[in-house]
C-alpha positions in Angstrom: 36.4 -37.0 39.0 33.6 -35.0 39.2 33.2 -32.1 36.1 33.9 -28.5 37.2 31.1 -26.3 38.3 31.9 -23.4 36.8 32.0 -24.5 33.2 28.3 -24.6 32.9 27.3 -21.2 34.2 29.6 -19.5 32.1 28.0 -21.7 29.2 24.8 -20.3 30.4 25.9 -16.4 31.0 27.0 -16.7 27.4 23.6 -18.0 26.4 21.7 -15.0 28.5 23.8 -12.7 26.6 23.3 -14.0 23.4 19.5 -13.7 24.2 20.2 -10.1 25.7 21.5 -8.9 22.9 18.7 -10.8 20.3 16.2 -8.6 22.8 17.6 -5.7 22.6 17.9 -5.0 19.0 14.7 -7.0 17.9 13.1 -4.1 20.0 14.7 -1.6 18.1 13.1 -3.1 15.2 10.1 -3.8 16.6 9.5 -0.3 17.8 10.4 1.1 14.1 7.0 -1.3 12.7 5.1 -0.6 15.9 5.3 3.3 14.9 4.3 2.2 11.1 0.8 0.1 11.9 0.2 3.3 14.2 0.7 5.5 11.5 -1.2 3.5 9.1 -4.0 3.0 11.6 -4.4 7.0 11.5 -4.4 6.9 7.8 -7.5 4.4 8.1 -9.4 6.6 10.1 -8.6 9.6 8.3 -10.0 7.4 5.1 -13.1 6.7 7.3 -14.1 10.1 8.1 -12.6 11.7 5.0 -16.3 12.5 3.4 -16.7 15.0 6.1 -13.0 16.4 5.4 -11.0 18.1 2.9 -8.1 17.3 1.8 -6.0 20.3 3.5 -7.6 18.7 6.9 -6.1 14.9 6.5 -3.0 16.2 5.3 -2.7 18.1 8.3 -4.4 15.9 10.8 -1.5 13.0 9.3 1.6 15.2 9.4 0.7 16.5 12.9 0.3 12.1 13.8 4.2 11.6 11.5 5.6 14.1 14.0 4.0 13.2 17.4 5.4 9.6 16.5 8.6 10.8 15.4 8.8 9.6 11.8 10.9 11.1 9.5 10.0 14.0 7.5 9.6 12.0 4.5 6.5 10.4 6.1 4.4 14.1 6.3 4.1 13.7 2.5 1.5 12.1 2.0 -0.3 11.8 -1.2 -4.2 12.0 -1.1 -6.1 10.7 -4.6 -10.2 11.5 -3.8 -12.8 10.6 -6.6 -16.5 10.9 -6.7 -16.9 7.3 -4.9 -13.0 6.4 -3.3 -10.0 7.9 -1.5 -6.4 6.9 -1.4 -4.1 7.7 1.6 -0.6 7.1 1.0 2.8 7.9 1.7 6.7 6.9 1.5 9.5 6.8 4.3 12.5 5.2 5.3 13.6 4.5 9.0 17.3 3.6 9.6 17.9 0.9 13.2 21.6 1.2 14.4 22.9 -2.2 14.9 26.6 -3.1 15.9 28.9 -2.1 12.8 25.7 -1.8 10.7 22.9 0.5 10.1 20.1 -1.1 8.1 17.3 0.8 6.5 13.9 0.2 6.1 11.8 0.8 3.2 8.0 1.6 4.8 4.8 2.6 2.5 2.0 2.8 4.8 -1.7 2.9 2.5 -5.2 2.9 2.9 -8.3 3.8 1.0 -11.7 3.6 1.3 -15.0 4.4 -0.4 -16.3 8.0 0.5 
């Protein structure tokens, strides 16, 4: 007897859609981190030019960058602490991914700092 031909590419549809479904939601997640390094990556050069800005200017410079990336509000408040010889970029968000009968949220606290 020879085995059935069928039985192995419906072992191997259910192995696509295992990995279908793996892709599909790791990109969700993905794309919520890929908009956090961007956002901290703005912070970083807003810390490397900050000693020819004020602080009204990278504020506003970082919650114009929060909102073209579509971050939550919570991300526009950032907290700038400037000394005589350092400044501190920081802020606090959460992002919430939707996955099937589950919403997870995710603590991000993107930082940088730099001497002046």
């Amino acid at each position: 007897m020879t085995p059935r031909g069928g039985a192995s590419s419906i072992g191997c549809l259910f192995s696509l859609l295992i990995v279908a479904v793996v892709i599909y939601f790791g990109v969700n997640i993905g794309e919520v981190y890929w908009r956090y390094y961007q956002y901290e990556d703005d912070m970083r050069q807003q810390v490397r030019f900050a000693s020819h800005k004020t602080n009204d200017e990278i504020l506003t410079e970082l919650r114009a960058q929060a909102d073209s990336l579509s971050l939550p509000d919570a991300a526009g408040q950032v907290t700038i602490r400037r000394s005589q010889t350092m400044i501190s970029v920081e802020s606090e968000y959460y992002e919430t991914v939707e996955l099937p009968l589950y919403a997870r949220e995710f603590l991000f606290q993107p930082h940088a700092e730099g001497p002046l």
